[in-house]
C-alpha positions in Angstrom: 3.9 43.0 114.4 1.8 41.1 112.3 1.1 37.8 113.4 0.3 34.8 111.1 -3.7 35.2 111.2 -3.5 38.8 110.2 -1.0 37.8 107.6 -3.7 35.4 106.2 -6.8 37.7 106.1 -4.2 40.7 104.4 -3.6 37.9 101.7 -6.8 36.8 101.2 -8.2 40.6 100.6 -5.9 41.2 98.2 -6.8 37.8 96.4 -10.3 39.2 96.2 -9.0 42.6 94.7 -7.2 40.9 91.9 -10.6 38.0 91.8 -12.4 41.4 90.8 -10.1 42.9 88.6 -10.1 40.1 86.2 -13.3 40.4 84.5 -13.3 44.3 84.0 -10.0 43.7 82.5 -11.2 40.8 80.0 -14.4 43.1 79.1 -12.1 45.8 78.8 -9.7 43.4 76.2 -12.8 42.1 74.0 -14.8 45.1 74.0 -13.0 47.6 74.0 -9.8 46.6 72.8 -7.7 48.0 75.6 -4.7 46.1 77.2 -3.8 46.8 80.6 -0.4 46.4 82.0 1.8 46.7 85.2 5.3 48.8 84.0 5.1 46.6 80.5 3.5 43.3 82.4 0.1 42.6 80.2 -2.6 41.8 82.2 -4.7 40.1 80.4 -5.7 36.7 80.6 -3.7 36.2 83.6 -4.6 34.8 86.7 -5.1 35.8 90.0 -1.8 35.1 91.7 -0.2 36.4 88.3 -1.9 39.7 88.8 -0.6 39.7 92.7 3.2 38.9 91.2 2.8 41.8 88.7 1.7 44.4 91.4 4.3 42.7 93.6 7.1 43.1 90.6 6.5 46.9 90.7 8.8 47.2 93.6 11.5 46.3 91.7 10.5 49.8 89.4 9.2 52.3 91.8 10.4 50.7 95.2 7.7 49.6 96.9 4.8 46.8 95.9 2.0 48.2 93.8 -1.3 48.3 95.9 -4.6 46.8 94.6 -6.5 49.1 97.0 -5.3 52.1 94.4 -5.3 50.3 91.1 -9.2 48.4 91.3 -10.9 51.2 92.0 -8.8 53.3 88.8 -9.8 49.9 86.9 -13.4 50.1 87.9 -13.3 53.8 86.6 -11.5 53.2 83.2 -14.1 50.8 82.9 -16.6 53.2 83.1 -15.5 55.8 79.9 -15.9 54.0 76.6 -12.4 53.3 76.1 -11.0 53.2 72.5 -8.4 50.8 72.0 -5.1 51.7 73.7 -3.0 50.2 76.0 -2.3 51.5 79.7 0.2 51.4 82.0 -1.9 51.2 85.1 1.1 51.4 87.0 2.4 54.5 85.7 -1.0 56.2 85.6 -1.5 55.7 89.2 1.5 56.8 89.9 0.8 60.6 88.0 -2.4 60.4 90.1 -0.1 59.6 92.9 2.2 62.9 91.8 -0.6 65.6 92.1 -3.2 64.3 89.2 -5.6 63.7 91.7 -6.4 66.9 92.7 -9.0 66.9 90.5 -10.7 64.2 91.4 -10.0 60.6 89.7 -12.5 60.1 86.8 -11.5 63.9 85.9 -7.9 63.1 86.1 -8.4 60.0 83.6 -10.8 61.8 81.2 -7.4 64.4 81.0 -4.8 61.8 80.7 -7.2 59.4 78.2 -8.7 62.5 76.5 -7.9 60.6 72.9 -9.9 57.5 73.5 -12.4 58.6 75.8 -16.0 58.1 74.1 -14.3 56.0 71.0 -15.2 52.3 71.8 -15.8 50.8 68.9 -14.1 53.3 66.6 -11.5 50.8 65.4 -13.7 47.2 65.2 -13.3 47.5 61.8 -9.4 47.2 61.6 -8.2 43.7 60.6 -5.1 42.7 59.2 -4.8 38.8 58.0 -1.7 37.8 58.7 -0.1 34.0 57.1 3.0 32.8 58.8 5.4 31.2 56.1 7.0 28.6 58.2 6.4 27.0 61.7 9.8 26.9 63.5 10.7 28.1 66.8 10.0 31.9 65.7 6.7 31.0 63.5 5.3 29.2 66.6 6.0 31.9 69.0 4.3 34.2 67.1 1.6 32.0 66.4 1.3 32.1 70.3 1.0 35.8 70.8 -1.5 36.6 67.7 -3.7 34.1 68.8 -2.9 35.4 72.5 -3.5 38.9 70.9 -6.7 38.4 68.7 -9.2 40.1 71.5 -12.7 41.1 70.2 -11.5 40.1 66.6 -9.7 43.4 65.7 -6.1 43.8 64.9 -3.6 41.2 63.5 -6.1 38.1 62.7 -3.6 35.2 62.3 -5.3 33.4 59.3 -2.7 30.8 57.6 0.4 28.8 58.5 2.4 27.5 55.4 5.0 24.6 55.6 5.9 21.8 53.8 3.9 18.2 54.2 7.0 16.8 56.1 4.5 13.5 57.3 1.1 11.6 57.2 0.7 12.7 60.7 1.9 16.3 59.8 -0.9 18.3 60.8 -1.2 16.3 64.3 2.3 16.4 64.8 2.4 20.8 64.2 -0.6 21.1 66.3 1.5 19.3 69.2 4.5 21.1 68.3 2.2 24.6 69.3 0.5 22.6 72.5 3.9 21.8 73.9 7.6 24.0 74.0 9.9 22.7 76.4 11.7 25.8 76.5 8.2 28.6 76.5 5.8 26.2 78.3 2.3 24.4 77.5 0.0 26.8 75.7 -2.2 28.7 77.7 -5.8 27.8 75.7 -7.4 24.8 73.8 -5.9 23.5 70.5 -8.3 21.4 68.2 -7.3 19.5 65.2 -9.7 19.4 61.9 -8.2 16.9 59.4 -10.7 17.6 56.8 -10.4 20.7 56.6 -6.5 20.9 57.3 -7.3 23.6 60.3 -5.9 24.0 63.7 -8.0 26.1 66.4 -6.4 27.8 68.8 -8.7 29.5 71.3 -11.3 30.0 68.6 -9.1 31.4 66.6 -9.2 29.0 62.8 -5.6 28.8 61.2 -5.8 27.3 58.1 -2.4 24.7 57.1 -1.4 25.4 53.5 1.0 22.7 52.0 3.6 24.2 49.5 6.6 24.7 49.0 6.7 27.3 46.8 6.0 31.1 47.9 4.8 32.6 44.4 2.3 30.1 43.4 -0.2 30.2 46.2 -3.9 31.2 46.2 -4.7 32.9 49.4 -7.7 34.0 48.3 -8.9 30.5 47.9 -9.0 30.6 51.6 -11.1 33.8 52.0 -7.4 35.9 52.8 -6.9 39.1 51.3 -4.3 41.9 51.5 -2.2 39.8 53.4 0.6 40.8 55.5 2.9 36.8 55.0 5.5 36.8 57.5 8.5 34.6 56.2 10.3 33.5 59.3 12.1 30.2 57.6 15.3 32.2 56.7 15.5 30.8 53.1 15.3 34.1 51.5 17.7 37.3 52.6 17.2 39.8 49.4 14.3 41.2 47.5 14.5 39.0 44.3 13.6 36.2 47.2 11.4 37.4 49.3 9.4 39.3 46.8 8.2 35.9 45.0 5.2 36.2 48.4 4.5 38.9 46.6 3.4 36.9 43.2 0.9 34.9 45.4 -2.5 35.6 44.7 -4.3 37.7 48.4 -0.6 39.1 49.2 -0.3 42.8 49.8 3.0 43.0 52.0 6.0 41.1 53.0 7.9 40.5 56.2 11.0 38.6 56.7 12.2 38.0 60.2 15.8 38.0 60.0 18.4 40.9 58.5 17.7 41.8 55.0 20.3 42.0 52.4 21.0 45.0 49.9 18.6 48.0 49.9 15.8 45.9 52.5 14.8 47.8 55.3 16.0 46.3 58.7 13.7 47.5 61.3 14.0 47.5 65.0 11.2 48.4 66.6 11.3 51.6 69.0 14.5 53.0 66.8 13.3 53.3 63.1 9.8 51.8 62.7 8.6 55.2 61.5 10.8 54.9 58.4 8.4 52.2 57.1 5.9 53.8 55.0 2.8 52.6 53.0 4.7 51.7 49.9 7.2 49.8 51.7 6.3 45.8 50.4 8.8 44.1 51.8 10.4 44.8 55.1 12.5 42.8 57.6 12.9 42.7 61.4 16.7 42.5 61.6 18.2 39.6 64.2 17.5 39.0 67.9 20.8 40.5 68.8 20.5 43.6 66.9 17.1 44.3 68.5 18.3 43.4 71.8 21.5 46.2 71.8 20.0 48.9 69.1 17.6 50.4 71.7 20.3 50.5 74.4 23.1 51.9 72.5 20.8 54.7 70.9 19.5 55.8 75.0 23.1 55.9 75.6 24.9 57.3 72.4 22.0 59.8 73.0 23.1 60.7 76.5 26.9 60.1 76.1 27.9 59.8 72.8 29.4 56.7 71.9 33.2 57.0 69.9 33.5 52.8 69.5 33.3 49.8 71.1 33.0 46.3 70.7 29.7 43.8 71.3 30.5 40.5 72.6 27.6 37.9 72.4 26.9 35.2 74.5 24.1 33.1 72.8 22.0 30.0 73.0 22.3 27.6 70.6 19.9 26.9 67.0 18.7 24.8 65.4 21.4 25.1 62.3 23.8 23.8 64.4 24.9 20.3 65.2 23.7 18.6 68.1 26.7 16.0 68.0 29.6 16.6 65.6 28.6 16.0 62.3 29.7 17.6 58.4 28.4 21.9 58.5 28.8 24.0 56.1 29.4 27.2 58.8 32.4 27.0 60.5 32.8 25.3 63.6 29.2 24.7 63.5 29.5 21.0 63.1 30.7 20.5 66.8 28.0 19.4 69.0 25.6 22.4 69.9 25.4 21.0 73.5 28.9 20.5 74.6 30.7 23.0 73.6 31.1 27.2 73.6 31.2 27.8 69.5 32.7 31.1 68.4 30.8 32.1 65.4 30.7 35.6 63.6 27.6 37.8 64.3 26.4 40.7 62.0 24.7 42.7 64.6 27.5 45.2 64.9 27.5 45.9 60.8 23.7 45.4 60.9 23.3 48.0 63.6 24.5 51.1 61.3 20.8 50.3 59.3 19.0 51.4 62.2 21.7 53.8 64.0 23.0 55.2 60.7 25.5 57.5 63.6 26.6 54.4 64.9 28.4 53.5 61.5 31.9 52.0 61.3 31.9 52.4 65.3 31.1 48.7 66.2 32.7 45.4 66.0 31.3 42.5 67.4 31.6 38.9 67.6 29.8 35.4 69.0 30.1 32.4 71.4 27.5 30.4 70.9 26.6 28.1 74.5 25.2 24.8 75.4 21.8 26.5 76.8 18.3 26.2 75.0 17.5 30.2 74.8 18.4 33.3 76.6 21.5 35.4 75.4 23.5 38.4 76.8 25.0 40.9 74.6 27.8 42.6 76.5 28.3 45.8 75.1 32.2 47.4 75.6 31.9 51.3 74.4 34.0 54.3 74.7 32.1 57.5 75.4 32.4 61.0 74.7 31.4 61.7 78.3 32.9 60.8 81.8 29.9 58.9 83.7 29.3 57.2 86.6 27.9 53.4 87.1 25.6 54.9 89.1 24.6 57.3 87.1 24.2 55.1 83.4 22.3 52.8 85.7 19.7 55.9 86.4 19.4 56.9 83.7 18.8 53.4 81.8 16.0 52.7 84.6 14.3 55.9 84.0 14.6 54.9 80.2 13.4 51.5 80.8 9.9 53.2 82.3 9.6 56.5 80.8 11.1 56.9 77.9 9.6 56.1 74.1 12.2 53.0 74.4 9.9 51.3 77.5 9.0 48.5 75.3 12.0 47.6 74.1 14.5 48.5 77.4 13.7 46.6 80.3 16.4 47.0 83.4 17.0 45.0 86.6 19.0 44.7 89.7 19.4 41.2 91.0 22.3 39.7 92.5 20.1 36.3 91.9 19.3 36.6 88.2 20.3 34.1 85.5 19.4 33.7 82.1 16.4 31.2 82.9 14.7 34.2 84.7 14.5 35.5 81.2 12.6 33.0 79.2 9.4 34.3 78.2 10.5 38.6 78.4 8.6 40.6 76.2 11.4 43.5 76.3 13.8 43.4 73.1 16.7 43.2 75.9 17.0 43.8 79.8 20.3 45.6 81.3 21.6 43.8 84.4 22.5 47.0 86.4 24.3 45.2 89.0 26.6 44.0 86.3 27.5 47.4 84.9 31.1 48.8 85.1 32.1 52.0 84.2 35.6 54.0 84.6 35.5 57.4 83.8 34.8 57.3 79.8 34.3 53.8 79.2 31.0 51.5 80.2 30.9 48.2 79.8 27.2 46.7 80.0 25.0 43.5 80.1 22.1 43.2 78.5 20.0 39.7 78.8 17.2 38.8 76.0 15.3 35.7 75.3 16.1 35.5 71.5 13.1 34.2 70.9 10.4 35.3 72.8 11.6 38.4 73.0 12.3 39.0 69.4 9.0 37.4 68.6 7.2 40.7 70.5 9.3 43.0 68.7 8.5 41.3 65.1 4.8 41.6 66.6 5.4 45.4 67.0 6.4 45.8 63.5 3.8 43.9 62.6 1.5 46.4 63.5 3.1 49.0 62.5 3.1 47.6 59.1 -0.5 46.7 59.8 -1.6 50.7 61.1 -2.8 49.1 64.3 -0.5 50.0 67.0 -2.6 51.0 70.0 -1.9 54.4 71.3 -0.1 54.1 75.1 -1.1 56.0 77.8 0.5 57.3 79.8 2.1 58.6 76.7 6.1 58.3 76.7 8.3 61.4 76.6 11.1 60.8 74.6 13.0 62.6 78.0 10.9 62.8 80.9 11.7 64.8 84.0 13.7 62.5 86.1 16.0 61.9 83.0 16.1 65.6 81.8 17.6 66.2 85.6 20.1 63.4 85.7 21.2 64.8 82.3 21.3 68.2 83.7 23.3 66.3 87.1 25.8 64.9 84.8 26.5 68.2 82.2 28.1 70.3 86.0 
């Protein structure tokens, strides 16, 4: 039995552990460009009692806490090789070192497993996308954030340029406070300075230039040393090509984004389900919505399992900033009514909008909307009919082992909580998380809940497309099997 002194000294050992883990994996972030991560929980820049809660977390995965005593010394030894940039799960390499890897001895195990990046620091330091948000709203910020977060040794996407309108004297001031403080996400982890002469805010050394206009063709990026720019347009203004494409007249422009769903022939893209359909002459994509990124990756894992015949998507979501926050004239319906005291049913396109990405899923779907009086956080409650007879506990299984193994592990994030509410989502970096505890199932039919942050989460998908766009997405390690073991025998469970 451990009494309360022993308790102590355990906790202060593994406070030095994670002490020592945090500058191997900042050298490892700058210089080599590698991000580590605990099942999908970045690591860098994080403190460390936020290192002890992500080793902690991994109970919730693999049932029991994560120890420091196995991951610092794998640290120390990735350290060690010359590391190209990548990103790796040190949870889930541990764990195949765990499952027999180590036979061979560890820095042989991880010269087999990292075999592609081994020796290639460096390789990559030329890489550099400029990116220039068009707009600073709740989406534009958020991203802002995570560039800025993401910006490393100076490879990657470089955030170079926001563009809004001059809405005050004090405008500049008043954006940079706007990024400092978020009273849903938090205070932002850095230093902000201000530079009215030169109309730039710095954001942990990273220089964003603030570009007045208000019209997207007649702009000189160049002017400002940007070139080949990949302009993400997250105001919402424009939906078709005609619209968006007038980024494309601006002078240092070489590709569009727009993060919301396209109209006519744009490509909606949902990272994790069709990102490879973007190809180099592609000069104008979009990221789809919140919602359809959220449900997109789940119904593929399971119309890939189960087949899906229909079904209906009910969502529950926060409330925007287009609506009303006391009744007032809207053109929307129903919109008009106060945002804050009432449950709003609106129409949703994320059923339609999911055949772009699922093209199989087509004419399946219908869906509708009731928007609530919370601040961020939604749940998509998805009501399918399936081909297949299944269990609840075997869809939950299966989704976990998804959720860490699969090629969907970014985007499908699962948990069992009989505590959880949607607060304990602001801030996930997972398109959408299913609530296992909540899932019913009889016979053919599953109904399932699946919590995202609409913003913060979307913002980290439109990040991942970003780099797709961009040719700079890291390779992962472990690499994901599009059916791993565990999920090839649960399959195999379910066909007898």
């Amino acid at each position: 039995m451990e009494t309360s002194d022993s308790c102590l000294h355990a906790w202060m050992g593994q406070e030095a552990l994670a002490e020592a883990m945090i500058p191997v994996i900042g050298r490892l972030y700058r210089e080599n460009d590698v991000v580590m991560s605990v099942y999908g929980r970045a690591l860098t820049n994080r403190s460390t009692l936020e290192i002890l809660k992500a080793h902690r977390f991994a109970r919730r995965v693999s049932k029991e806490e994560l120890p420091l005593e196995e991951t610092a010394p794998l640290l120390t030894a990735l350290s060690q090789l010359e590391l190209g940039a990548a990103d790796i799960d040190i949870a889930l390499l541990n764990q195949r070192f765990r499952d027999g890897g180590g036979a061979c001895g560890l820095e042989e195990f991880l010269r087999r497993e990292l075999a592609d990046v081994v020796g290639k620091r460096g390789a990559d330091d030329c890489a550099r996308t400029d990116i220039v948000l068009y707009g600073f709203g709740r989406i534009g910020r958020l991203l802002a954030r995570l560039l800025v977060e993401k910006t490393g040794g100076g490879h990657g996407l470089r955030l170079r340029a926001v563009v809004v309108r001059r809405a005050s004297d004090r405008d500049l001031a008043k954006r940079a406070s706007l990024l400092r403080r978020d009273s849903v996400h938090g205070s932002f982890e850095g230093t902000i300075r201000v530079d009215d002469t030169s109309d730039t805010i710095t954001a942990n050394g990273v220089q964003i230039q603030v570009i007045y206009s208000d019209d997207p063709a007649s702009i000189d990026y160049t002017a400002y040393g940007i070139k080949d720019a990949l302009v993400v347009d997250n105001t919402g203004q424009w939906r078709d090509t005609k619209g968006v494409a007038q980024h494309l007249r601006s002078k240092g422009v070489a590709r569009v984004l727009l993060t919301a769903p396209g109209k006519g022939e744009l490509k909606n893209i949902v990272h994790g389900i069709n990102h490879h359909d973007i190809t180099a002459t592609d000069r104008i994509v979009t990221a789809a919505s919140c919602t359809t990124n959220a449900i997109a990756p789940v119904l593929q894992a399971i119309n890939d399992r189960y087949g899906i015949v229909n079904g209906h998507i009910e969502t529950v979501h926060s409330f925007t900033n287009d609506q009303n926050l006391i009744d007032n004239f809207h053109r929307g319906d129903r919109r008009g009514r106060s945002a804050a005291l009432n449950m709003v049913i609106t129409e949703t396109g994320a059923a339609n909008a999911i055949a772009k990405a699922l093209p199989e899923l087509a004419g399946k779907l219908t869906g509708n909307a009731i928007r609530v009086p919370t601040p961020d956080v939604s749940m998509a409650i998805l009501n399918l009919n399936l081909e297949r007879w299944t269990t609840k506990e075997e869809v939950n299984d299966y989704l976990r082992e998804v959720s860490l193994h699969s090629d969907l592990r970014d985007q499908i994030d699962y948990i069992e909580s009989s505590e959880v509410v949607s607060t304990d989502f602001v801030g996930s970096r997972s398109a959408g998380t299913v609530d296992g505890l909540a899932t019913i199932s009889n016979g053919s039919s599953v109904i399932l809940y699946v919590w995202y942050d609409n913003e913060f989460g979307y913002s980290s998908q439109v990040i991942r497309v970003m780099e797709q766009m961009a040719g700079l997405r890291r390779p992962t390690f472990p690499a994901p099997d599009i059916v791993d073991e565990a999920i090839s025998m649960l399959a195999a469970a379910g066909s007898r």
